[in-house]
N, C-alpha and C positions, 0 to 999 in steps of 0.2 A: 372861283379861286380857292376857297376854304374848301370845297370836295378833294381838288388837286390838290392840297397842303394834306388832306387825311390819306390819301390815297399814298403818297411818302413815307409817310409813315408807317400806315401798315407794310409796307413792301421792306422798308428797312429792319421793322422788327422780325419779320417773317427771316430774312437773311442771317440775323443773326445770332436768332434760336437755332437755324440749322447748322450755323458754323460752332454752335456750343453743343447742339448734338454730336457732332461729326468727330469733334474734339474729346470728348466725354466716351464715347464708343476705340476710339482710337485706344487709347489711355488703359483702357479695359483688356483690350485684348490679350495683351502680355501676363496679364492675371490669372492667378487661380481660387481657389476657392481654401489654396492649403500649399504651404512650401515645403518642397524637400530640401535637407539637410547636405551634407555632401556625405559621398559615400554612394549615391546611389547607384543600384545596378542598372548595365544597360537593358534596356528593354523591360524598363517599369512601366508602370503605369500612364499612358499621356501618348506615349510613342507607339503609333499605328495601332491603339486599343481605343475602345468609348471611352467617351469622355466622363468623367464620375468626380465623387470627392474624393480629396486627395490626401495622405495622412503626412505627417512628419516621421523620416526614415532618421534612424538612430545609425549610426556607423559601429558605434561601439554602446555597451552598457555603461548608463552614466551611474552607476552605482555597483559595490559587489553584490552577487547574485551566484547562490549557493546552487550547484550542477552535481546530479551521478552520472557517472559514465560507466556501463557494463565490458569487462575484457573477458573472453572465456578463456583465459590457461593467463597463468604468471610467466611469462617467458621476454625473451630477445626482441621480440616484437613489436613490443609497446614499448620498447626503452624511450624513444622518445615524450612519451606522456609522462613517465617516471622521470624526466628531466627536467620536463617543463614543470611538473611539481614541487621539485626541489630544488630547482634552479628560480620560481618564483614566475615565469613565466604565463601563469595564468591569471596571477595576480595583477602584472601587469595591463591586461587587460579585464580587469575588474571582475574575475569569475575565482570564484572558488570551487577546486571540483575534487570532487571523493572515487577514488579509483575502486569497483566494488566486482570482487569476481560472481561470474556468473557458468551455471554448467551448459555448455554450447550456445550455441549462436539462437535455435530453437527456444529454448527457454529465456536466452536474450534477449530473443524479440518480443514475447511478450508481455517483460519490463519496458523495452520499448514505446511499446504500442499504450500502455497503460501510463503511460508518463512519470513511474519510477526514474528510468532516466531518460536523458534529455540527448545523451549518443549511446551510441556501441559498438565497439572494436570487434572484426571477424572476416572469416569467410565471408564473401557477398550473395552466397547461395540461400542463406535463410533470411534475409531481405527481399530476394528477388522473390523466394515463392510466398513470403508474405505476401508483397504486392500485388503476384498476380490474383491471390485470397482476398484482396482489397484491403491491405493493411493501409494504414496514413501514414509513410517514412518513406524517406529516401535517401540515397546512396549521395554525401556531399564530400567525398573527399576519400582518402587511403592512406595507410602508415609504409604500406612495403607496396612494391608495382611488379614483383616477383614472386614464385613463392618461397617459401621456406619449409616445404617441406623433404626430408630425405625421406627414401622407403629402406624400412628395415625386415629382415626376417630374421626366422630360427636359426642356430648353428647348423641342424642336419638338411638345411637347403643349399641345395649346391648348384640349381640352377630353378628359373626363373619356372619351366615345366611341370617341376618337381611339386607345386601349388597346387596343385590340382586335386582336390580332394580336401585340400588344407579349408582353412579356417583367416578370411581378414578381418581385423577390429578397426571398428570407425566410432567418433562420438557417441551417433545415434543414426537413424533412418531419415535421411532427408539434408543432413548436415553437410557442409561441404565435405569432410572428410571419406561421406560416404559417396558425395559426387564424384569427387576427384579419384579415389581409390575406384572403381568401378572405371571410369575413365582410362586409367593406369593402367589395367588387367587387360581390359580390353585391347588397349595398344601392342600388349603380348600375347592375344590369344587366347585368351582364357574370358569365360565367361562368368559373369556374377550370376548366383544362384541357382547356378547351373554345374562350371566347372567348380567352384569354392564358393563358401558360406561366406557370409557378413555377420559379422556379430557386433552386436552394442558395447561398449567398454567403458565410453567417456573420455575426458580427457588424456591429452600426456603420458602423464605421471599412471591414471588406471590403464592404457593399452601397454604400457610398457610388462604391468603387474601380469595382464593375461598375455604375454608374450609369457610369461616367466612360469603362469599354472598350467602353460600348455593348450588354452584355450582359442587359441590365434596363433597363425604365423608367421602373417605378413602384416606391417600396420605405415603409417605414415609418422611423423615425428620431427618436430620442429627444438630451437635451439632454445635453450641448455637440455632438455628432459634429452637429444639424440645422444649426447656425450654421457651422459647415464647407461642409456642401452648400451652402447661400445664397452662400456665398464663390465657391466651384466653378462657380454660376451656375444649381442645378440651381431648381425651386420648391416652393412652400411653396402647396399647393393645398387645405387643409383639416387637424383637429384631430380627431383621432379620439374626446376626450373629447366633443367634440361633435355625435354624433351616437352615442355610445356611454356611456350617463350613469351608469352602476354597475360597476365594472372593479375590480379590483387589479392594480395592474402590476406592483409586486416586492411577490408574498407572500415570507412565511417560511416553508420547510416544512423539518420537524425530523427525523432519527431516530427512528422507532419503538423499538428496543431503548432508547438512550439515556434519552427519554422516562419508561418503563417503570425503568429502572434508575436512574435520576440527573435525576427531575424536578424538583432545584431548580436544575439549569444554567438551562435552561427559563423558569425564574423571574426566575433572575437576566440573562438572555440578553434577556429581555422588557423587564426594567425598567429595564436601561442603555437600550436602544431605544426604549422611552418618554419617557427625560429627556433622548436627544439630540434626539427631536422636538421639544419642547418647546422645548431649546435652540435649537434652528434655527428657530424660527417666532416667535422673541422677537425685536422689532424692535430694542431694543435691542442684542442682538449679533450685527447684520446684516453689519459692518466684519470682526469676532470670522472671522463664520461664511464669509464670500468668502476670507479669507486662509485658513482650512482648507481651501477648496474648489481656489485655485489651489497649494497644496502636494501636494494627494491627488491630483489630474486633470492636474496640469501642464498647465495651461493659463493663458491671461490672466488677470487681473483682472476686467478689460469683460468678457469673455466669460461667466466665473462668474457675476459680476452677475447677467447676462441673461439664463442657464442659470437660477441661481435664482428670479427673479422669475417666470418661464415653472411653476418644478416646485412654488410654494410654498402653489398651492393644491389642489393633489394630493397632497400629503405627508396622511397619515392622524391617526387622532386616536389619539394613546399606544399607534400600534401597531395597533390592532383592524381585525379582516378586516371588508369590507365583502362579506355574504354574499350580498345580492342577486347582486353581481358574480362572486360563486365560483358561485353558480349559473347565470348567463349560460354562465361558461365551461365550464360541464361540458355544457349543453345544446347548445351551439355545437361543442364538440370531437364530440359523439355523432352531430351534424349530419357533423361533415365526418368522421365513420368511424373518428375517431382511437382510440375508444372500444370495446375489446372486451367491458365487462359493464356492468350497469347498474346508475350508483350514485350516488348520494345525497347531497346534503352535510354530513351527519351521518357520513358515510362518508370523508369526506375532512378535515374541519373539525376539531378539539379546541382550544374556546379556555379554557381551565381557567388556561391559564399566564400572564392578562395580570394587572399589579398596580396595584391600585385606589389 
């Protein structure tokens, strides 16, 4: 009788260590070893990837946190950034950022890559062939989804043929300017280095100058420096969005480490640049938005106006890359050699950072 009474016993403890295991594993499963915050992107960590530890995703930076951002020319183009700065706009999401020119997108990128700064405004051509060089940056967004550049020549060109022998000035070798302008020519027939030279100028404001010593005679030119040329006398012989219909002309392209270590700047870096677009595309603060434009550009009134009305339907929607256009450019820079490997715009691209 006493064996049957222990044998009860054991059988009932045995049942109920397994229903406290069973319980205990349950309990567990819903857990991690680390929670994310809200904010997170889809296709983080957890979802259809190994399982690993897990960090806490910041949405936004919970403190200000001091950012350069590289623009290569003072113009039309960044009026948004130039809003969001004086409009307070970056503040609002906790960043403080120094708008710092830089000469081309090439030398850009090298601030870049060195973590001088944390974006840079540009052509996406000197990102892309960074990348395929194995830079750490990628392409998280755009200010304009058109371009904005017109071509101009000298007065004694009276037709488009007449180039031939001439002379076109681009930033530098390698630079979108010199993508695109090579691109251009070719659309007409004419070949680079072949039928007309490329010459190095630099920005704007210096291709205009070798327009002017006679150095060049055809260049590309974006708003205010084109209402300059017209002044000078040079012309205004066609729109490059017209006849080039999917472009970004200042992508955003970010730090890779940054990125990886501090993606809620990113975040935040995105979502001021989304609401100064928005600001700047509200007709209502059209008045608002010209007197920022002639504080940041020092330039006229009239002139802003007319730089504006020119860039206001180019300017992008909340930011977002227009990727047909990232993909012209990579197949266009591979065209013109700029391109050492072959790569993808999946390879170049991460838009994870824009806020809906």
């Amino acid at each position: 009788m006493r064996n049957v009474q222990r044998l009860k016993l054991f059988t009932f403890m045995c049942i109920s260590l397994g229903v406290l295991l069973l319980v205990a594993g349950c309990g567990s499963r819903g857990q991690t070893s680390g929670s994310l915050s809200e904010g997170q992107p889809e296709g983080s960590p957890g979802e259809g990837k190994p399982a690993g530890p897990q960090v806490s995703v910041k949405k936004m930076p919970e403190q200000l946190t001091k950012i350069k951002v590289g623009i290569p020319t003072q113009n039309i183009n960044f009026l948004p950034w130039y809003a969001a700065v004086q409009k307070g706009l970056f503040n609002k999401y906790h960043l403080e950022v120094e708008l710092q020119r830089v000469e081309g997108g090439v030398v850009g990128l090298r601030g870049l890559q060195s973590g001088d700064f944390a974006f840079l405004g540009g052509l996406p051509e000197a990102a892309i062939t960074g990348v395929s060089q194995g830079a750490n940056v990628k392409l998280i967004g755009a200010l304009t989804s058109q371009s904005m550049y017109s071509i101009f020549v000298t007065p004694d060109i009276q037709d488009i043929q007449e180039l031939k022998g001439k002379a076109g000035a681009v930033v530098q070798p390698g630079n979108g300017t010199d993508v695109i302008l090579r691109w251009w020519l070719k659309q007409h027939g004419l070949e680079p280095d072949k039928d007309i030279r490329i010459v190095s100028a630099g920005g704007n404001p210096a291709r205009v100058q070798a327009m002017k010593a006679g150095q060049a005679q055809v260049t590309l030119l974006s708003p205010p420096t084109d209402l300059q040329a017209e002044a000078a006398g040079f012309k205004k012989i066609g729109l490059i969005r017209d006849e080039l219909k999917s472009y970004n002309h200042d992508a955003i392209a970010a730090n890779g480490k940054m990125l990886t270590e501090t993606p809620e700047i990113a975040r935040a870096f995105m979502a001021a640049t989304a609401e100064a677009i928005d600001f700047i595309k509200d007709p209502s603060n059209r008045s608002e938005v010209i007197q920022i434009g002639v504080k940041a550009l020092d330039s006229r009134e009239q002139d802003v106006a007319k730089s504006l009305e020119f860039a206001l339907p180019s300017y992008g929607d909340k930011g977002r890359l227009n990727l047909e256009g990232i993909k012209w450019a990579i197949d266009t820079a591979r065209e013109a050699g700029t391109l050492t490997e072959d790569i993808k715009v999946e390879d170049v691209v991460d838009e994870q950072y824009y806020m809906e």
